[in-house]
C-alpha positions in Angstrom: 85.6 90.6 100.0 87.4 93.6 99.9 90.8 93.0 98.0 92.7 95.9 96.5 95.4 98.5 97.3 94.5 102.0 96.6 94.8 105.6 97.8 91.3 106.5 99.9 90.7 109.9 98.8 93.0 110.8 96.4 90.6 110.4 93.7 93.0 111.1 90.8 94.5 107.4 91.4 91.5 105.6 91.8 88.7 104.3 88.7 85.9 106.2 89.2 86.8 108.6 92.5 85.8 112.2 91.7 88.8 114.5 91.6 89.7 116.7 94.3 93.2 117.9 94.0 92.2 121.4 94.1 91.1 121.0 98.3 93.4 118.3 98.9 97.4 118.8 98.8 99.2 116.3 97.3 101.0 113.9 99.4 104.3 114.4 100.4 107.0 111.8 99.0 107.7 111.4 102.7 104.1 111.0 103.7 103.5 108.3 101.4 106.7 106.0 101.9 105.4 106.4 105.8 102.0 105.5 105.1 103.2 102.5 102.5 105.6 101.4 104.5 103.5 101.2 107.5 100.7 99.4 105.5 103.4 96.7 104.4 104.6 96.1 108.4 100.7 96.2 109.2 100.0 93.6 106.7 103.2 91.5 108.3 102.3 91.1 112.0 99.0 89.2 111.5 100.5 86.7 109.0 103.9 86.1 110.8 101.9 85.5 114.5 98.7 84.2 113.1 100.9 82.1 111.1 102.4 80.9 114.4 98.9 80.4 116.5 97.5 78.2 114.1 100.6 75.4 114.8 99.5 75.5 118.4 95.5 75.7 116.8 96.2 72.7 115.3 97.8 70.8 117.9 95.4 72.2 120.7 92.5 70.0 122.6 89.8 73.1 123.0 87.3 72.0 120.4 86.1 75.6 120.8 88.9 76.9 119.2 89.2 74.1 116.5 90.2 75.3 113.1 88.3 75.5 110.2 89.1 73.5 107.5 88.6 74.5 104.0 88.4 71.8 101.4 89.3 72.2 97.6 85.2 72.6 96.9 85.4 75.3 99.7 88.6 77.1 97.7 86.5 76.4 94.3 83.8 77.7 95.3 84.7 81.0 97.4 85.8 83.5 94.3 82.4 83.0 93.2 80.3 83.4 96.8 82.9 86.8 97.0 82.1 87.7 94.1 78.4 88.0 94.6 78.9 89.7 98.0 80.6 92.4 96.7 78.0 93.0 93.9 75.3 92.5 96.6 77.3 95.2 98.5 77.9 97.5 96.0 74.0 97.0 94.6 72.8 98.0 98.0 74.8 101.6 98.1 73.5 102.3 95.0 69.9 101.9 95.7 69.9 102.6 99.4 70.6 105.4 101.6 74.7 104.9 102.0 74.2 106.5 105.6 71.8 103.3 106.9 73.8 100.9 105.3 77.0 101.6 107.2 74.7 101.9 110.9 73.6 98.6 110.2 77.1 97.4 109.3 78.9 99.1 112.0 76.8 97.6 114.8 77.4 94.4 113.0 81.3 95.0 113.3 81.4 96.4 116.4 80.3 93.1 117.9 82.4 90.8 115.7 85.4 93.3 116.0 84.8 93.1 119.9 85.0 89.2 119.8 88.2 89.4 117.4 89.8 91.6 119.1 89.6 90.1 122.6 90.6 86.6 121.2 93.7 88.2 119.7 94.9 89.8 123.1 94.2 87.1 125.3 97.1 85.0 125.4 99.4 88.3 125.8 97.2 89.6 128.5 97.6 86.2 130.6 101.4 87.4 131.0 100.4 90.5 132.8 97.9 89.1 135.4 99.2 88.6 138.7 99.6 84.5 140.5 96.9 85.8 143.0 94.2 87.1 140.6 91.3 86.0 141.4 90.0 84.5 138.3 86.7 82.7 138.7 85.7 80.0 136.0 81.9 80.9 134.3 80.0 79.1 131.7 77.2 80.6 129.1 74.8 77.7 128.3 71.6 77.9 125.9 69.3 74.7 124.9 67.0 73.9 122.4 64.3 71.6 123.5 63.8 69.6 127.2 64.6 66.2 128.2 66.0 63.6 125.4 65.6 66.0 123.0 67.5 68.8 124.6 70.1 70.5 122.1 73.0 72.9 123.1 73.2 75.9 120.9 75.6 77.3 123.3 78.1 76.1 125.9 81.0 78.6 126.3 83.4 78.2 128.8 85.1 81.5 130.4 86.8 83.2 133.1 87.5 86.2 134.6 90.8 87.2 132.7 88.3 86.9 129.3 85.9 89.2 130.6 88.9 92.1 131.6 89.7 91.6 128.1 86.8 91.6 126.6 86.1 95.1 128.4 89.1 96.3 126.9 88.1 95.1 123.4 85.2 97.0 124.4 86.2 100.6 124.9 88.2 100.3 121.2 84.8 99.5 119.5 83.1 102.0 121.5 86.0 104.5 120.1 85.6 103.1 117.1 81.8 103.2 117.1 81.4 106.8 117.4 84.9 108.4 116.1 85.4 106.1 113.0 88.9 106.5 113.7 91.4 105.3 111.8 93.7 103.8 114.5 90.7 101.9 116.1 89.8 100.7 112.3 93.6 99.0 112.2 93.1 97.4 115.4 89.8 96.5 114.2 91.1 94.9 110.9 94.4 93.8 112.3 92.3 91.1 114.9 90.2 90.4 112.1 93.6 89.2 110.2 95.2 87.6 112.7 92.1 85.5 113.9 91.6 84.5 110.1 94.9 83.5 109.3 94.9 81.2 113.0 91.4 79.5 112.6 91.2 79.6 108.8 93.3 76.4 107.7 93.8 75.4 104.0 94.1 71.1 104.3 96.7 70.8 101.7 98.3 73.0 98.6 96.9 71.7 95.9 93.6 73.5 98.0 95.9 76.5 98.3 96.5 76.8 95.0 92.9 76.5 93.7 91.6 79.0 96.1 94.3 81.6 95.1 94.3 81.3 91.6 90.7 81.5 91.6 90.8 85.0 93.7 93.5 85.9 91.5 91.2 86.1 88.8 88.3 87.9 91.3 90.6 90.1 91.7 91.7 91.2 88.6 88.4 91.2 87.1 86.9 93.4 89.8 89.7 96.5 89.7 90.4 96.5 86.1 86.9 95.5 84.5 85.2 97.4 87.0 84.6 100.3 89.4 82.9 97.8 92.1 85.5 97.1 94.2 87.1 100.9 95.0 83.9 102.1 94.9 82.5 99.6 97.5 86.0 99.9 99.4 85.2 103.7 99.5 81.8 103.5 100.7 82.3 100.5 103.1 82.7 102.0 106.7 83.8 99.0 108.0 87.5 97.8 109.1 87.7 95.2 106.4 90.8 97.4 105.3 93.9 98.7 107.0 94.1 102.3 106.1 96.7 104.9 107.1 97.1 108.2 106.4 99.3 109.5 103.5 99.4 113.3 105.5 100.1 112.1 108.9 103.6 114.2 109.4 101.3 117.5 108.4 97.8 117.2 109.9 99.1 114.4 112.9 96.3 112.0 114.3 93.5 113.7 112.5 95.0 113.4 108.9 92.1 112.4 106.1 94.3 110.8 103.3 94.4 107.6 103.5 96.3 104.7 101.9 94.0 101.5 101.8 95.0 97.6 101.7 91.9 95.4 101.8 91.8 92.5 104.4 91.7 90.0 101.9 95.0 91.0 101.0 96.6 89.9 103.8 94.1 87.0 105.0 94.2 85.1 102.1 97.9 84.6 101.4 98.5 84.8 105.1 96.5 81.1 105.2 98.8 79.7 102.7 102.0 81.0 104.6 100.8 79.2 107.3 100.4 76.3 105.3 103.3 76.1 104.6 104.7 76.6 107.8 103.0 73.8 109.6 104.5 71.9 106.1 107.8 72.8 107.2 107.1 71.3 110.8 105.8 68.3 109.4 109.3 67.4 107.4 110.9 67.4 111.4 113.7 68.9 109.7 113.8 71.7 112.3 114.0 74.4 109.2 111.5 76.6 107.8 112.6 77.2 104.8 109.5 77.6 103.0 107.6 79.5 105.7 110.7 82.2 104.9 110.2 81.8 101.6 106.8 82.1 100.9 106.6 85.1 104.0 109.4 87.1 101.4 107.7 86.1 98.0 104.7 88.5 100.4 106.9 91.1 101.1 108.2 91.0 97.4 104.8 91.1 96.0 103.3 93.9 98.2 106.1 96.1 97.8 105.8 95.3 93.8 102.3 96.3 93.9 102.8 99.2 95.9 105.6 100.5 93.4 103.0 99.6 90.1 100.6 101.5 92.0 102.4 104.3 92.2 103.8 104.5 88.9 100.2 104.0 87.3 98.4 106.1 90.1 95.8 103.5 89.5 94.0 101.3 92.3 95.8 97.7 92.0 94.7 94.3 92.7 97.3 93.5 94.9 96.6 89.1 94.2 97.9 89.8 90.6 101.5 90.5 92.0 100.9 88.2 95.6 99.4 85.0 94.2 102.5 84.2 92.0 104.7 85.3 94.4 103.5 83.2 97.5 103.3 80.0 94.8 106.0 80.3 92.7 108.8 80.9 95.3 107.9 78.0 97.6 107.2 75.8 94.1 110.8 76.5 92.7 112.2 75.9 96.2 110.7 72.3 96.5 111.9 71.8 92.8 115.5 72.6 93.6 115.4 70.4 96.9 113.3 67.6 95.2 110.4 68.0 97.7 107.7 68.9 95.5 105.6 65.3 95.9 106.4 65.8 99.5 104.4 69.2 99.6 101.7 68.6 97.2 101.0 65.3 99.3 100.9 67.0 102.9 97.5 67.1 104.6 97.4 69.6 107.3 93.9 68.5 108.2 95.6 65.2 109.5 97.4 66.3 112.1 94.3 67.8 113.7 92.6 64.5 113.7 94.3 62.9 116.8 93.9 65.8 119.4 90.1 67.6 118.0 88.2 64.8 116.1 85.4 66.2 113.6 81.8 66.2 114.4 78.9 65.8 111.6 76.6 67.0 114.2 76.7 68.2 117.9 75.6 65.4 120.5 73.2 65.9 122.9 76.3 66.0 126.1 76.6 68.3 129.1 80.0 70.5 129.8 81.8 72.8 128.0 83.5 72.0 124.6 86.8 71.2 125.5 85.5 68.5 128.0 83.7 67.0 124.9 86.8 67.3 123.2 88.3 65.0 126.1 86.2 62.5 126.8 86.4 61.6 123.1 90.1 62.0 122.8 89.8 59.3 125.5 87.2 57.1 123.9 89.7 57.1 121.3 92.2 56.2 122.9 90.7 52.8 124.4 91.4 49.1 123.8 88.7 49.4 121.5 89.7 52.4 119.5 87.9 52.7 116.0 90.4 53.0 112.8 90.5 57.1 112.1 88.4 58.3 108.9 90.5 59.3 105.6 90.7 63.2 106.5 89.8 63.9 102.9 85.9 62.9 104.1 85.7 64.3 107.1 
């Protein structure tokens, strides 16, 4: 996971970048209040609407698009699986051909980015298409097996309005394929961001908690104790980073200095935000106080870490400044209203129960999904209905 904010190719600001002041110019003071500035509003859109999409997430029916949970072991257990990632990642550009690495990679992304991207358009798209389009249902189904042993893999539903944007997702990872270009990298990353912080689901804050304080730690171990993480996010030709260019007003759409803010910057408090959002729904209070809370204590932290940055001319890890931020506001807000049991006692994983009930394994059915999703929904619903799981085991 890629988690730090940094200048690109200004090498004099970054651990162990090689120095090339003498065939760069230095930024201008307004180049780089553009580029930070637009780096902080880019790092704001995915949280605020993912933020917003996983509410309806968790209330949909479409099992396809059912959230995934992550569970306190999951949040303990992540800083560690990251963590050997990104030495994996940084081993394999130091013994391998850097060149190879990123062809393999970039295919890799080009298909998720594709995927992410069309996801993330779709329900804007749906506004523009005419009453009379003709949009035609189709289905993508793949077994395992024949008769009573037959397994689905796959069994995707989809129409015709997916596939016009999937073509469109298509011709920005083509762009982005062979250019590399830096605009087609944001839209890249900001999908990626969006679709994390919708799907991605924390089931309480005690959960939230563990898993940032344990990447806080990742994170401050792997800018200041090492080179590993710039010198990964440097070599990494992949949009897990939004990037924008420091030089824009001189050199316009082809400037090469960028400003970098990894992905995991914005994905991983964005999840808690939205945490805490579906926490402020739960209360019925029709306030969201700590939603505007916690979405400042961001802003606060980014912009401190973009100021310490600066000062130092030093890569930062920008969870050292977020992490207490995006706790300690919402914590201090519950203390003064006298709703901290309330919020350490919230499961969001419950209220998903009722509409998308969990599977332990996928059932040998026919139809799509979100039919599945139904007929249990309605199984459930009968005179015989079963008492519900404790969501903590499911």
């Amino acid at each position: 996971m890629d988690s730090a904010l940094s200048d690109l190719h200004n090498g004099s600001a970054e651990a162990g970048g090689p120095t090339n002041s003498t065939t760069r110019p230095p930024s201008t003071p307004e180049g780089i209040a553009l580029a930070y500035g637009s780096l902080l509003l880019m790092a704001l859109l995915p949280i605020f609407f993912g933020a917003l999409r996983s509410v309806r997430c968790a209330r949909g029916k479409n099992a396809s698009d059912m959230p995934e949970t992550i569970t306190s072991r999951d949040a303990a257990r992540f800083p560690i699986i990251a963590s050997c990632t990104l030495l994996g990642l940084y081993l394999f550009f130091k013994i391998f051909s850097q060149e190879y690495i990123n062809l393999l990679l970039s295919m890799y992304f080009f298909v998720l980015g594709i995927l992410a991207l069309s996801h993330t358009i779709s329900p804007f798209m749906n506004k523009f298409f005419p009453a009379t389009f003709p949009n035609r249902q189709y289905q993508l189904l793949f077994t395992q097996g024949s008769g009573e042993n037959k397994e689905e893999i796959i069994n995707y539903e989809f129409d015709t309005k997916d596939l016009v944007c999937l073509g469109l997702s298509s011709i920005v990872g083509v762009w982005y394929l062979l250019r590399k270009h830096w605009i087609a990298n944001n839209l890249f990353g900001l999908a990626f961001s969006l679709n994390g912080v919708e799907l991605l689901h924390l089931n309480n804050v005690s959960t939230g908690c563990i898993l940032l304080g344990g990447l806080f730690i990742y994170d401050v171990f792997w800018v200041f104790g090492t080179n590993v993480m710039v010198t990964v996010a440097k070599s990494f030709e992949a949009p897990i980073k939004l990037v924008f260019p420091q030089d824009l007003l001189e050199k316009g759409l082809e400037a090469n200095n960028f400003a970098m803010l990894g992905l995991g910057d914005v994905v991983i408090p964005g999840i808690f935000i939205a945490l805490l959002l579906r926490f402020d729904i739960s209360l019925k209070k029709n306030t969201h106080t700590y939603f505007y809370t916690s979405f400042a204590a961001y802003i606060f932290g980014l912009g401190l870490t973009i100021f310490i940055m600066h000062i130092f001319k030093h890569a930062q890890p920008a969870l050292l400044y977020l992490v207490p931020a995006c706790i300690g506001f919402p914590v201090l807000v519950a203390l003064a209203k006298g709703e901290v049991t309330e919020m350490f006692s919230y499961e969001s994983s419950a209220e998903i129960l009722p509409h998308t009930p969990r599977l332990t394994h996928f059932p040998t059915v026919s139809g799509s999904p979100a039919s599945l999703a139904d007929s249990m929904q309605q199984k459930l619903a009968g005179p015989r209905r079963r008492r519900p799981q404790n969501p903590s085991a499911m």
